[in-house]
C-alpha positions as a printed Julia matrix, in Angstrom:
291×3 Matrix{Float64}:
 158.27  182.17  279.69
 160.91  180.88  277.2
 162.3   183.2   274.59
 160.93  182.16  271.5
 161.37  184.45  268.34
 158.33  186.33  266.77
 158.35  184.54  263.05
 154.94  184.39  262.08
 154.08  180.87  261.9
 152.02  179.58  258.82
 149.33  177.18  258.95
 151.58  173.75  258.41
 153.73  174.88  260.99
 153.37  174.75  265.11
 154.7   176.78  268.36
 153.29  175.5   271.12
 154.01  177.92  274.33
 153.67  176.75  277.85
 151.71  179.62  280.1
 153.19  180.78  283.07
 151.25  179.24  285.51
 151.87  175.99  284.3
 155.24  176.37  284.1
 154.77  177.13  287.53
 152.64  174.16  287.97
 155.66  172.13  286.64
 158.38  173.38  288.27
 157.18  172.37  291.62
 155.45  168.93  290.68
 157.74  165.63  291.63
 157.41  164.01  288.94
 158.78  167.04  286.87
 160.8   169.73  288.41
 163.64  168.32  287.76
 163.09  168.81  283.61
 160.29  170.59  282.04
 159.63  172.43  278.53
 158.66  175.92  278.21
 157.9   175.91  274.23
 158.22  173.6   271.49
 157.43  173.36  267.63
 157.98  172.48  264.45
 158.86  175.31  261.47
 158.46  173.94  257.93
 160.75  175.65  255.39
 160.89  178.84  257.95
 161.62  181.51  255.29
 162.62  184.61  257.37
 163.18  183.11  260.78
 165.62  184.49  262.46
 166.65  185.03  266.23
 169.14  187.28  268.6
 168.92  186.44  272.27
 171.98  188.15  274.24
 170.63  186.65  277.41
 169.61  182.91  276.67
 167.73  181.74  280.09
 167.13  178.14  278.93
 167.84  175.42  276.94
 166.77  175.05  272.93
 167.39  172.27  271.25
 167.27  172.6   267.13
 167.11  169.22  264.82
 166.85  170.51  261.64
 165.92  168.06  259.33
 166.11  170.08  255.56
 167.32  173.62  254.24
 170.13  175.66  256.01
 170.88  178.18  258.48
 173.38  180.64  259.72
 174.16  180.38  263.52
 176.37  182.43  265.45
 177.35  181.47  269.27
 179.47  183.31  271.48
 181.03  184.96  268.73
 181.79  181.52  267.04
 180.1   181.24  263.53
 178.45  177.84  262.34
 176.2   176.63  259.8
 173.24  174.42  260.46
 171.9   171.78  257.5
 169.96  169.19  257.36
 170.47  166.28  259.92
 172.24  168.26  262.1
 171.25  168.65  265.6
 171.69  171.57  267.87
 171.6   172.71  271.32
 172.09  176.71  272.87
 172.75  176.33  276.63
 171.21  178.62  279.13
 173.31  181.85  279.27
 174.92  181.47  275.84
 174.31  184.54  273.29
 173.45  184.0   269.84
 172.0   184.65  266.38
 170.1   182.51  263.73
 168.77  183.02  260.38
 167.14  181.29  257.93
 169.38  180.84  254.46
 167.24  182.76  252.17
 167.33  180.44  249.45
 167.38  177.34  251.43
 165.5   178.02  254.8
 165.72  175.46  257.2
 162.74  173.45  258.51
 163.14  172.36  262.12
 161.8   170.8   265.23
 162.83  172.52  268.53
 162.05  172.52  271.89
 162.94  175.38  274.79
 163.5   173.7   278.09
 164.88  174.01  282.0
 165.5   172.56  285.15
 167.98  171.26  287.54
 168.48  168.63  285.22
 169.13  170.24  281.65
 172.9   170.79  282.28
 173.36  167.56  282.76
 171.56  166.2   280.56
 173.86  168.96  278.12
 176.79  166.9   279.38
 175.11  163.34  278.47
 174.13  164.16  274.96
 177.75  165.19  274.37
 178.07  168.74  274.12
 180.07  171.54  275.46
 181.92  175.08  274.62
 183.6   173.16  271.86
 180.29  170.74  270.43
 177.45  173.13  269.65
 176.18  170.65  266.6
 175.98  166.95  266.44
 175.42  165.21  263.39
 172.84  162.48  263.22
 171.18  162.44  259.29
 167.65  161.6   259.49
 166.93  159.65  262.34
 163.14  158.68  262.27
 163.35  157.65  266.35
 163.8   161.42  267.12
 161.27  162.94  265.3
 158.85  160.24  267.13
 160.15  161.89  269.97
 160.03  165.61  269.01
 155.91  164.75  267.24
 155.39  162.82  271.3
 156.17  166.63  272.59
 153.59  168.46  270.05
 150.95  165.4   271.09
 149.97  167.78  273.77
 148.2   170.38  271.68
 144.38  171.18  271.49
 144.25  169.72  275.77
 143.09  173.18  276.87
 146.73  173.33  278.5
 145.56  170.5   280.97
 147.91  169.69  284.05
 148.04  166.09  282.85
 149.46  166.53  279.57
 152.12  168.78  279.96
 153.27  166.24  282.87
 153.22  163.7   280.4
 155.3   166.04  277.51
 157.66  166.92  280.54
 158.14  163.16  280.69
 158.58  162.82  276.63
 161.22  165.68  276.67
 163.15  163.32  279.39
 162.83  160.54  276.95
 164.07  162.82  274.13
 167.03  163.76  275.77
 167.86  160.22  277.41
 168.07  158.51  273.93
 170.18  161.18  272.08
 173.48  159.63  273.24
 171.91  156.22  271.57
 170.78  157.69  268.39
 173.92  159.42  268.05
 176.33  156.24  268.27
 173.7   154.14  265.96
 174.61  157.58  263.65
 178.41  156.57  263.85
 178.08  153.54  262.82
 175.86  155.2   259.83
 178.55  157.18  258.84
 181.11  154.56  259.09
 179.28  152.49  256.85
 179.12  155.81  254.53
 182.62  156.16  255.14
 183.25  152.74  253.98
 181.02  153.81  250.26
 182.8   156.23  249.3
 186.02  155.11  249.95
 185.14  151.89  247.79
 184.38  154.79  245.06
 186.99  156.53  245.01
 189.09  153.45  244.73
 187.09  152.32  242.46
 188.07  155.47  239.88
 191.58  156.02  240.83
 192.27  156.11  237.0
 189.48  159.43  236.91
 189.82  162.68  238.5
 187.04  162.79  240.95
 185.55  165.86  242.07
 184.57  167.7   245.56
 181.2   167.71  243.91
 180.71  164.56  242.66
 181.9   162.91  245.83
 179.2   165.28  247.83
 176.72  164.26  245.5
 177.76  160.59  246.09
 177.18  161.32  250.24
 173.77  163.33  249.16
 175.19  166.58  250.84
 176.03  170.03  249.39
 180.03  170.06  248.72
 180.75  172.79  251.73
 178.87  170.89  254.31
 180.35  167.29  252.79
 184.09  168.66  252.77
 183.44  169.8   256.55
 181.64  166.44  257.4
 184.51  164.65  256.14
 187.13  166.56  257.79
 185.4   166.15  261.25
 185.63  162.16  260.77
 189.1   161.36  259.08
 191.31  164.8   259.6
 191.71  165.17  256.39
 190.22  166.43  253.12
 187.84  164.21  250.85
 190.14  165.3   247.53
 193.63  164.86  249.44
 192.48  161.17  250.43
 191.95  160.14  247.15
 195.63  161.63  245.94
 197.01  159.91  248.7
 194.94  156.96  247.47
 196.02  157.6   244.24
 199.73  158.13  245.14
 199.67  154.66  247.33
 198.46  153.01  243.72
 201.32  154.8   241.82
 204.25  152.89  244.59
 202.81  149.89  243.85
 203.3   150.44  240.56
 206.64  151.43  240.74
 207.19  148.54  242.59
 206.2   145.86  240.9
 205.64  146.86  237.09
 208.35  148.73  234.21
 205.96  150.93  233.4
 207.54  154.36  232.82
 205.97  156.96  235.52
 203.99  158.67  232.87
 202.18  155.79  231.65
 201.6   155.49  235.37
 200.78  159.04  235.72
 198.08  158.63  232.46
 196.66  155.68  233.93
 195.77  157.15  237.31
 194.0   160.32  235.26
 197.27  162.62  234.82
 198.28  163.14  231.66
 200.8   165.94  232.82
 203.52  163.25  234.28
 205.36  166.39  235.69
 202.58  167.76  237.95
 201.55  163.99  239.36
 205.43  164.19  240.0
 205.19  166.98  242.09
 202.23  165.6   243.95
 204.16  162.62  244.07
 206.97  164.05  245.84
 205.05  165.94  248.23
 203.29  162.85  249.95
 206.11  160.43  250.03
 208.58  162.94  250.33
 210.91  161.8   247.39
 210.53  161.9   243.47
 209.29  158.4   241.73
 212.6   158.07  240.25
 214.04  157.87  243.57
 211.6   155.69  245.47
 211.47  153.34  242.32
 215.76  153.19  242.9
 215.26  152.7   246.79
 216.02  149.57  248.16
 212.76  149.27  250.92
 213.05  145.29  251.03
């Protein structure tokens, strides 16, 4: 019987368990031994859902797909939002909660097998990936609906064969929908670095760039960071900073008209930001022979 927590499920939202002797019935049946579910659902806006399992004995995958929550694994703390997707490995302790102002609303599915750790390693994650970012991806809630298909058979043999069989198919094309999410991101990427060159004469904020990617500024800064290395706002200085050299290069113009025109109107303090990335004051890389 999977672990599933006691969160008192309103009417437009589902937890479908899988009785024991079905389980059973599953466990030993070719065509699904190898990977079968024990629970699945789907939890809209779950205000006051939380979880603590110390001994995990199966899989759960999480794709949240709006809201927040507050996950802690192993020790390790995370937060889950909305398009991330999540898996807790049999055997790994942990905690979830709901963010009380901005509950998450999920679809999940508790699984086993012989199968499920490798399928763990084919979707990508380990001790050091507990959440992969996809957005919305409309293939993998076809997928996740497919599992909850199976409700109102009177727990018949046939369909839970057949959900055992859409939880294979699941799992099989998350390593697809996660590179078509790459190149997603790239092209995101690619927007709002256009912006911010775009306004290198403005002072661009965290939140206005997180509002540009439609994600809260905490969860854009970290989304960033995973993909480049670096910070959204230290990008743009350096973008900025790459503008002011050219400048200096091939213009008079004194290094605070410079400064005003890419937003600073203290020339000093650009100066200083100046120095820090390139490692020498404009006066001195304007005087440096380079060609």
């Amino acid at each position: 019987m999977a672990q599933t927590s006691q969160w008192p499920v309103p009417q437009d939202s589902v937890r479908y368990v899988v009785p024991d002797p079905i389980i059973h019935l599953l466990s030993n049946h070719p065509l699904t031994r190898d990977l079968y579910p024990l629970a699945f659902g789907h939890y809209r806006r779950a205000a006051g859902h939380h979880m603590h399992r110390e001994h995990h004995k199966d899989h759960l995958l999480i794709y949240c797909t709006e809201g927040k929550a507050f996950l802690n694994v192993l020790g390790e703390p995370y937060t889950v939002e909305a398009g991330d997707l999540l898996l807790l490995p049999s055997g790994a302790s942990h905690r979830y909660t709901a963010d009380p102002d901005n509950p998450w609303t999920i679809h999940w599915v508790h699984y086993t097998g012989p199968l499920a750790d490798e399928f763990r390693q084919y979707m990508g994650f380990d001790s050091a990936t507990r959440i992969r970012h996809l957005g919305r991806q409309p293939r993998l809630l076809v997928d996740f609906n497919g599992l909850l298909s199976v409700r109102q058979t009177g727990f018949r043999a046939r369909g839970l064969i057949h959900a055992a069989n859409r939880l294979r198919q699941l799992l099989a094309a998350i390593p697809i929908t996660i590179d078509a999410a790459g190149h997603e991101r790239t092209s995101e990427l690619d927007t709002i670095h256009n912006y911010m060159r775009e306004h290198l004469e403005e002072r661009l904020s965290l939140e206005q760039l997180a509002e540009l990617a439609g994600l809260s500024p905490a969860h854009f800064a970290t989304r960033y960071r995973e993909q480049t290395g670096t910070s959204p706002i230290q990008h743009f200085l350096h973008l900025k900073v790459e503008r002011a050299c050219q400048l200096l290069d091939t213009t008079d113009y004194s290094f605070a008209d410079i400064s005003r025109h890419l937003g600073y109107d203290d020339a000093y303090y650009f100066s200083r930001l100046f120095k820090k990335v390139m490692g020498q004051s404009p006066r001195d890389y304007r005087h440096t022979a380079r060609h």
